[in-house]
Legacy VTK file of the C-alpha trace (Angstrom):
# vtk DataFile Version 3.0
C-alpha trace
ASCII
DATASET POLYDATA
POINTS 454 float
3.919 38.565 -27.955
5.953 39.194 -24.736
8.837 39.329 -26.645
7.419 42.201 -28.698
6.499 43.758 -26.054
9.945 44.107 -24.506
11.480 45.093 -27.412
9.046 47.837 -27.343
10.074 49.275 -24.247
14.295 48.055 -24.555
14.168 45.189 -21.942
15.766 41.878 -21.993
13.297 39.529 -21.157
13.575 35.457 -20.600
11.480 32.641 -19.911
13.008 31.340 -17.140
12.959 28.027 -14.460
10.267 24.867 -14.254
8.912 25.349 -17.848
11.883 25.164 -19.973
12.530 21.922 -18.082
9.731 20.730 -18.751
9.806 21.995 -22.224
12.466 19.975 -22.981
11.116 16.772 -20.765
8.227 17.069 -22.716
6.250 17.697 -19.678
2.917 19.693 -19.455
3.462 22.957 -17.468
1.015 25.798 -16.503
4.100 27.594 -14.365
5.382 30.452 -17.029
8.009 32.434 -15.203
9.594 35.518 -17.422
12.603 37.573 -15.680
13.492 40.892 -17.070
16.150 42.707 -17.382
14.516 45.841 -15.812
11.137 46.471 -14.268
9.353 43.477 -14.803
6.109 45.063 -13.059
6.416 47.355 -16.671
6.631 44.889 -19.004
3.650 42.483 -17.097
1.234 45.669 -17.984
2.628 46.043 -21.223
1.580 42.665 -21.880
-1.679 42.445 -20.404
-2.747 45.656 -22.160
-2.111 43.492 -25.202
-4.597 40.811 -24.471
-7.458 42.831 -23.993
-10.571 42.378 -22.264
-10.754 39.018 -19.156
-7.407 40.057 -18.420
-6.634 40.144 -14.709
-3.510 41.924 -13.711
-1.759 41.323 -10.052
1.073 43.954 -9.104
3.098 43.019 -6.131
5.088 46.251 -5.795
7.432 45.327 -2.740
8.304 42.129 -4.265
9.152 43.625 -7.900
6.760 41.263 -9.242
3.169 40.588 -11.088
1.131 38.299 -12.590
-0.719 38.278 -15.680
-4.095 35.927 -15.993
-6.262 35.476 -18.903
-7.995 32.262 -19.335
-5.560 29.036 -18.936
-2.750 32.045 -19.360
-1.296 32.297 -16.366
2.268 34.320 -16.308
4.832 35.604 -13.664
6.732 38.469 -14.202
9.928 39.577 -12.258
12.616 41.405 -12.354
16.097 40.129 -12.426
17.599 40.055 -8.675
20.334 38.638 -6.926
20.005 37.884 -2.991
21.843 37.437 -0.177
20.285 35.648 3.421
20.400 36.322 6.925
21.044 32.831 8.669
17.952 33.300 11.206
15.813 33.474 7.826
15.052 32.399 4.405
13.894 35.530 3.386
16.399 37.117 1.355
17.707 40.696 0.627
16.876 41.518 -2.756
18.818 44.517 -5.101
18.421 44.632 -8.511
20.635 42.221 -11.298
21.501 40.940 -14.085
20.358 37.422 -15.562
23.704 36.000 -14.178
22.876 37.402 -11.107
19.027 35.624 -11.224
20.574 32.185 -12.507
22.969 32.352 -9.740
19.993 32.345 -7.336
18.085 29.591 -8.884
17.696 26.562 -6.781
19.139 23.828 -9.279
20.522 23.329 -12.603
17.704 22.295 -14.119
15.741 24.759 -13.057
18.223 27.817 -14.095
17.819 27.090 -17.879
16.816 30.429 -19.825
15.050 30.985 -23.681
15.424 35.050 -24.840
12.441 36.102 -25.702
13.748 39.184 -28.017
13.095 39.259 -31.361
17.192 39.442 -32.231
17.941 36.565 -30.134
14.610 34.507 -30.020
14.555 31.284 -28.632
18.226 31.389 -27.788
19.268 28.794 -24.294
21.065 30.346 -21.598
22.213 27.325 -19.656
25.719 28.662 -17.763
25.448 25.341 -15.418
24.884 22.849 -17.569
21.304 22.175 -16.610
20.575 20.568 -20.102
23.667 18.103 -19.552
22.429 17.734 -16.236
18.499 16.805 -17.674
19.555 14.216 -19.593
22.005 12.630 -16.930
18.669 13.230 -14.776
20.771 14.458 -11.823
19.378 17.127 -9.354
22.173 19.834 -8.732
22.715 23.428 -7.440
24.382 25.663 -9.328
26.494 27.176 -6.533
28.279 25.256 -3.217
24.944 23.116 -2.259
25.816 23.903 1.316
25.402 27.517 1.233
21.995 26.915 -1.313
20.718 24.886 1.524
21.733 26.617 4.138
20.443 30.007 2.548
17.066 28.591 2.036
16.482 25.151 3.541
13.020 25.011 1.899
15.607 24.207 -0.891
16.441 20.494 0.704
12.567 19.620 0.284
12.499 20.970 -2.799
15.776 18.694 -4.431
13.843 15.446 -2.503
10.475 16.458 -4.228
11.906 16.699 -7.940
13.675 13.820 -7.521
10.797 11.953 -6.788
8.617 13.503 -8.954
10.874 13.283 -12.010
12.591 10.068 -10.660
15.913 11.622 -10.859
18.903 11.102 -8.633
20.130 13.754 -6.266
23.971 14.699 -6.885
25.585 12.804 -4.203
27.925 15.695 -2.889
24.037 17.558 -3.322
22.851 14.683 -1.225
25.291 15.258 1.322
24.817 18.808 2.105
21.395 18.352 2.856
22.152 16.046 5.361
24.950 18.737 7.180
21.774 21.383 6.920
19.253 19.276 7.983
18.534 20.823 11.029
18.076 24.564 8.861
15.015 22.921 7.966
13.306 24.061 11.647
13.509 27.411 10.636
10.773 26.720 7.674
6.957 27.410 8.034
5.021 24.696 8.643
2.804 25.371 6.020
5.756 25.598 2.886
6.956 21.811 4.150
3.235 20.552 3.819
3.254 22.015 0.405
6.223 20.106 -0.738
5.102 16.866 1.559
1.854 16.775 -0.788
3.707 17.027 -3.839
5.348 13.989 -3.012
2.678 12.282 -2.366
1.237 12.985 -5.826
3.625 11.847 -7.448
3.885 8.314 -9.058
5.856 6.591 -6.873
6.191 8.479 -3.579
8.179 6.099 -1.291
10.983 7.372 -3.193
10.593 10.646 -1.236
10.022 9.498 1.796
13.202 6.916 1.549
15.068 10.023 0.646
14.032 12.176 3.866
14.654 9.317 5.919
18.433 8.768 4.460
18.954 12.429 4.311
18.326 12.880 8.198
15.173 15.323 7.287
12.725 12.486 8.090
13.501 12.391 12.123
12.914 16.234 12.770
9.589 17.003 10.517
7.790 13.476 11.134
9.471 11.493 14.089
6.097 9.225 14.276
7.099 7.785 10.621
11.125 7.853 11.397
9.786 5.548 14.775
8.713 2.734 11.980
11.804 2.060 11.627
13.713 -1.333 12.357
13.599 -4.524 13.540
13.394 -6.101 17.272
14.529 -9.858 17.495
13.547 -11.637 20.871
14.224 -15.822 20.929
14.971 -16.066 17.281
11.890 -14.151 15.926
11.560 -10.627 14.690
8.747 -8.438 12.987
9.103 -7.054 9.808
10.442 -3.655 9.686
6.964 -1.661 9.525
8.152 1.697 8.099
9.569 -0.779 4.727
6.116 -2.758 4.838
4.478 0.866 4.521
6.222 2.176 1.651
5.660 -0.937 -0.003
1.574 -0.627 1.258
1.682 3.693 0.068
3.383 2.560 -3.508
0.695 -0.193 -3.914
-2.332 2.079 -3.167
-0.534 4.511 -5.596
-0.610 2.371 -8.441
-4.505 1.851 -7.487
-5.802 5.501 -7.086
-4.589 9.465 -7.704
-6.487 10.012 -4.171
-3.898 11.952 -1.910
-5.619 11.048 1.087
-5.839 7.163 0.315
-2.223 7.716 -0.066
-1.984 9.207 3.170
-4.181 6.738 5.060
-1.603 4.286 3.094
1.256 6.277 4.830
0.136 6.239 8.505
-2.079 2.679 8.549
0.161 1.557 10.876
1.475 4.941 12.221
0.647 3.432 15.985
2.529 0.302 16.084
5.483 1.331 18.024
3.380 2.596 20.495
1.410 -0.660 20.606
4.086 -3.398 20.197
4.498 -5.639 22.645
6.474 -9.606 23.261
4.053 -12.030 24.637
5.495 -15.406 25.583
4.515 -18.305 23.172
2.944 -15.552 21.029
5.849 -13.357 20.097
5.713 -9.558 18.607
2.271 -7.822 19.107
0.784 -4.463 17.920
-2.671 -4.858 19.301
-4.908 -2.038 18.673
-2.489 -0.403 16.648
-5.323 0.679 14.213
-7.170 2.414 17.041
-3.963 4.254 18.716
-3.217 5.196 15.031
-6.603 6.942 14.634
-6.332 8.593 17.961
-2.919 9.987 16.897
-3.408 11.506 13.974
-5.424 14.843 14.960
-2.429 15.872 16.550
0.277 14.661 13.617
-2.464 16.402 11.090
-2.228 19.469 13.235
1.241 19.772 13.479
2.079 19.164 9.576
-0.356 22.116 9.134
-2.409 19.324 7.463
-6.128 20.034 6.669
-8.732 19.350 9.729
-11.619 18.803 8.069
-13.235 16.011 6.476
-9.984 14.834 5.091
-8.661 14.012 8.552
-11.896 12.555 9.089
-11.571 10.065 6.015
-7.879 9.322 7.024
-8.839 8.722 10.789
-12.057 6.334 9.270
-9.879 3.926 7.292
-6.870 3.523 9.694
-9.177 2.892 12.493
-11.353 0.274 10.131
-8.040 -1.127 8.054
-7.162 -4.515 10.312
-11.761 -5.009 9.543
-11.809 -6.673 6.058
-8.058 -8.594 7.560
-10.252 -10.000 10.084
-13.327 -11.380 8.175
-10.616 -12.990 5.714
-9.035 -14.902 8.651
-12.234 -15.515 10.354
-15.295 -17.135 8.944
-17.163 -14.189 6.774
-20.208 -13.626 8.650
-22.973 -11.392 7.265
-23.157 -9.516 10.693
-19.660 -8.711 10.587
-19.719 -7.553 6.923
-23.237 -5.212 7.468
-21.398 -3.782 10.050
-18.095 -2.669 8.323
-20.525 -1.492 5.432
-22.073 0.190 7.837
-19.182 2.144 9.770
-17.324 2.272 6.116
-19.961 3.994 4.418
-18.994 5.155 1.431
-15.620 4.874 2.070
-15.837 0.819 1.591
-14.178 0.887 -1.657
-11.267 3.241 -0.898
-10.288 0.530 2.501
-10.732 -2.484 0.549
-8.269 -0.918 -1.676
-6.346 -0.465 0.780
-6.294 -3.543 2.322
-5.225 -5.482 -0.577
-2.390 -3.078 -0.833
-1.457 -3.858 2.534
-0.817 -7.939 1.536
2.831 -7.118 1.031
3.832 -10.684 2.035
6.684 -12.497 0.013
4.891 -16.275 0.260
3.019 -15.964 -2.578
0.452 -18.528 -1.543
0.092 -16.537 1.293
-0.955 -13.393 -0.855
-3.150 -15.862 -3.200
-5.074 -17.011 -0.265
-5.640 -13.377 1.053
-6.761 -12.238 -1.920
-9.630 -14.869 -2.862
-10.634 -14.313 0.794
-11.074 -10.475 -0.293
-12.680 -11.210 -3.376
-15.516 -13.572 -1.079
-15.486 -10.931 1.206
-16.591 -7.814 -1.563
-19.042 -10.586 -3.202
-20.776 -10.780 0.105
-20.791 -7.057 0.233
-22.251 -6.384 -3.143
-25.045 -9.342 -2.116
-25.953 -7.464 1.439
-26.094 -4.086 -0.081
-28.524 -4.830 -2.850
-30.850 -7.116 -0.419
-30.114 -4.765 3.304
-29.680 -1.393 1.872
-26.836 -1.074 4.601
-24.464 1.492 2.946
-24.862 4.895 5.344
-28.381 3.696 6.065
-30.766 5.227 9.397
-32.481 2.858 11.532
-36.114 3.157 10.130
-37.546 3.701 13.622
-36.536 7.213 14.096
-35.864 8.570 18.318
-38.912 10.617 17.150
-41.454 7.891 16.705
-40.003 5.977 19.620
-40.848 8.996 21.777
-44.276 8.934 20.204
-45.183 5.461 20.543
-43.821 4.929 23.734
-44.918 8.686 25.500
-41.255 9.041 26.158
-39.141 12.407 26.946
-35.957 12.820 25.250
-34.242 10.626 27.723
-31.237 7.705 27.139
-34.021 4.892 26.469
-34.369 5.996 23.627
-31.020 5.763 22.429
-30.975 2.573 23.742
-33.963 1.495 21.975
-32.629 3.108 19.049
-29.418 1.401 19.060
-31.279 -1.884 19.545
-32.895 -1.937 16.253
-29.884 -0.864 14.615
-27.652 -4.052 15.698
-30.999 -6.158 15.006
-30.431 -4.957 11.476
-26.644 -5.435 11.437
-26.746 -8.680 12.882
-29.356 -10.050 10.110
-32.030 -10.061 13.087
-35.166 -8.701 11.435
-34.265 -6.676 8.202
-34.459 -3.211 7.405
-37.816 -2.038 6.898
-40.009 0.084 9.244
-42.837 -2.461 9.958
-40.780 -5.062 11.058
-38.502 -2.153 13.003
-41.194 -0.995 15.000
-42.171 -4.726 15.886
-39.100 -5.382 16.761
-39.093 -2.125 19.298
-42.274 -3.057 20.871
-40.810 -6.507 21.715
-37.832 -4.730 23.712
-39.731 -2.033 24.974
-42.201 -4.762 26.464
-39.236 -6.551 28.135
-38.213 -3.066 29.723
-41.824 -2.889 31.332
-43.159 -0.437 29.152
LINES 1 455
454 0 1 2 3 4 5 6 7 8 9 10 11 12 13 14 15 16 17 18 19 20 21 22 23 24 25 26 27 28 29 30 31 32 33 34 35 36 37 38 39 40 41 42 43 44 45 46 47 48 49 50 51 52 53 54 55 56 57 58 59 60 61 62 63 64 65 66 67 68 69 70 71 72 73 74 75 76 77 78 79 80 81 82 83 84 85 86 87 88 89 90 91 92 93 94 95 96 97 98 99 100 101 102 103 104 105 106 107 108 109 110 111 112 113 114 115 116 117 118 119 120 121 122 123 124 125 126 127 128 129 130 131 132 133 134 135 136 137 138 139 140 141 142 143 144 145 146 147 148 149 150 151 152 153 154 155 156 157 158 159 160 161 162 163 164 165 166 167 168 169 170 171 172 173 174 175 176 177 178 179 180 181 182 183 184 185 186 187 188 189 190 191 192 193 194 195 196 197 198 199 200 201 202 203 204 205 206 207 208 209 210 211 212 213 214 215 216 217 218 219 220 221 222 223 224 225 226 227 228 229 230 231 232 233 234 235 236 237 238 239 240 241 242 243 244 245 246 247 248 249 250 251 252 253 254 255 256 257 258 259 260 261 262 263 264 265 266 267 268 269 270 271 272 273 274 275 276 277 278 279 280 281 282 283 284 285 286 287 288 289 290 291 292 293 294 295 296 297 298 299 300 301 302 303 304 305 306 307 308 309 310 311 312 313 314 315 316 317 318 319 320 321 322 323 324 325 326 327 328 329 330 331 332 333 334 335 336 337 338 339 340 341 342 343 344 345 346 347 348 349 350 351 352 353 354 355 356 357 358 359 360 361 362 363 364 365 366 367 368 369 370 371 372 373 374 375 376 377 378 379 380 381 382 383 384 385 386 387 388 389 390 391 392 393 394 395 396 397 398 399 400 401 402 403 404 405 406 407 408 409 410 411 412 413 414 415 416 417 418 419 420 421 422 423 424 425 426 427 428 429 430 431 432 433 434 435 436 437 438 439 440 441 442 443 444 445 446 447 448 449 450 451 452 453
């Protein structure tokens, strides 16, 4: 229909980029990009005139663009361009072109593939690169000198490191290379576009392979230094730590396989974002990283915040299960109180399931009756859990004695005994004290209040 269109009003017309690559990987895509010979703004109202009625037309004049909607329809419409870049931006000058000129522009091979639309030439492949060679080699390349692609738009180094990793393809290495000579360009790009292609990676089935591929490409040091400081191993009288930033790929890779949660994945990434700032030799003890869970959680507002990552509940749920990961790692070496599992139930909420995934992914050990042992542990640990839950009720539960009905019993103000008293019944209920029930709650209060003199 598009193509009927355009040969309605004389324009060349091409479907263009992402989904004839995934056409011919046999990949879904919603992304339909058509360039045009011509106004493309023309031929996008052409062509939603056509489908009728629910059609929703976007025209974005000073960009020589539009978009057509209609349903799961969703189509981009441009005009055929070339571009040339000032160096202080990656916003380029755009004139009008001809499809050479548009291919020329096009990030990589494999995304410069073109299908004519027009009737006379229907379905005919444009591919002046070889893109398609390129495909089934899967190789990431740029059609032009990769150091002036890069260079022109550094957003363009992300970019080759997210389809690699997303279509497990190999970067080009004289590709590979220029993005490590442009690697600083990259400080010129918004915040907000690197998040975008940061995500992506992290959606994608294996996404260590990204994040091996910033590190080795230089990128890694200037847009997340806290991740880069993983990095290597100290040796002190014979004995060394495992290098952390290796044990976390291995931990984010293992949670992938689990879950399609992004921000599991993420809590996966920065678990043990705080070790460097926490390790420490002790004599007779060797390399620590004590607290390394709780500096983590304290760090990450700012690292969120500066990745132009969301601060909302998401950084909440990522701050929640680095802070609680080394929990479950402790009841498994220690004797598996119920105290000490009501209370991570408790602070875990119902978030439990998501860190005891994550736990497990974080047995990357190579003794294998190391990881045997760990794992039974976890499986006596989440049978104890399921036990206490059904008989406590402790999953995001409320003391039953409200700060209310203390006030009321006891003639109280607002005042800090009753957070006190409030606080009381709450452990007596962790700790397996009374259980968790009002009656024996308000008992229980009246005993402690009576100790206080009241």
């Amino acid at each position: 229909m598009i193509g009927e269109r355009a040969d309605a009003l004389s324009l060349e017309c091409y479907v263009i980029g992402g989904w004839v690559r995934d056409l011919l990987l046999e990949r879904q895509s919603k992304d339909i990009d058509v360039v045009v010979v011509g106004s493309g703004i023309k031929l996008a109202e052409a062509f939603a005139q056509s489908l009728g009625k629910g059609t929703h037309l976007s025209v974005f004049r000073s960009f020589g663009t539009a978009q057509v909607k209609k349903g799961t329809i969703e189509v981009e419409f441009v005009g055929a361009r070339k571009e040339s870049y000032h160096r202080e931006s990656r916003n380029p000058i755009v004139e009008d072109g001809t499809l050479e000129d548009d291919q020329n522009r096009r990030d990589f091979t494999i995304n410069a593939l073109a299908i004519c639309l027009n009737k006379e030439r229907y379905g005919e492949m444009l591919d002046p690169f070889g893109g398609v060679e390129d495909l089934h080699a899967r190789i990431i390349r740029t059609p032009l000198d990769p150091d002036i692609t890069f260079s022109d738009d550094p957003l363009r180094m992300m970019r080759a490191i997210r389809f690699a990793t997303q279509l497990n393809f190999n970067i080009l290495p004289e590709t590979f290379d220029a993005i490590s000579r442009n690697r600083e360009r990259i400080r010129i790009i918004a915040k907000e576009r690197i998040a975008d292609e940061l995500q992506k990676i992290m959606r994608s089935e294996r996404p260590s392979r990204g994040w091996q591929l910033l590190d080795r490409s230089g990128l890694l040091d200037i847009i997340f230094p806290e991740l880069s400081a993983l990095k290597g191993v100290d040796t002190r009288e014979g004995k060394g730590h495992k290098d952390v930033f290796l044990h976390t790929m291995k931990v984010l890779d293992n949670v992938a396989a689990e879950s399609d949660n992004v921000w599991l994945r993420w809590a996966a990434l920065l678990h043990d974002i705080g070790k460097p700032r926490t390790k420490q030799w002790e004599e007779g003890t060797g390399w620590t990283f004590k607290n390394h869970n709780y500096i983590g959680a304290k760090m990450l507002p700012s690292i969120f915040k500066r990745l132009k990552l969301p601060l909302n509940e998401h950084l909440d749920y990522v701050r929640k299960l680095v802070d609680l990961h080394m929990r479950p790692i402790h009841l498994v070496e220690d004797t598996v109180t119920d105290s000490a599992v009501r209370r991570l139930l408790f602070e875990a909420g119902d978030d439990i399931d998501d860190l005891m995934t994550l736990c497990n992914a974080d047995i990357t050990s190579r003794n294998e009756q190391k990881v045997k042992r760990y794992q039974d542990n976890y499986s006596l640990v989440r049978q104890k859990m399921v036990e206490l839950e059904e008989r406590d009720r402790i999953r995001n539960f409320q003391p039953p004695v409200m700060g209310d009905e203390i006030m009321q019993v006891f003639s109280l103000p607002p005042c800090s005994l009753v957070g006190e008293l409030k606080s009381a019944v709450k452990d007596a209920i962790l700790d397996g004290i009374i259980p968790n029930e009002h009656d024996a709650a308000l008992a229980y209060v009246k005993k402690i209040a009576a100790e206080k003199g009241l």
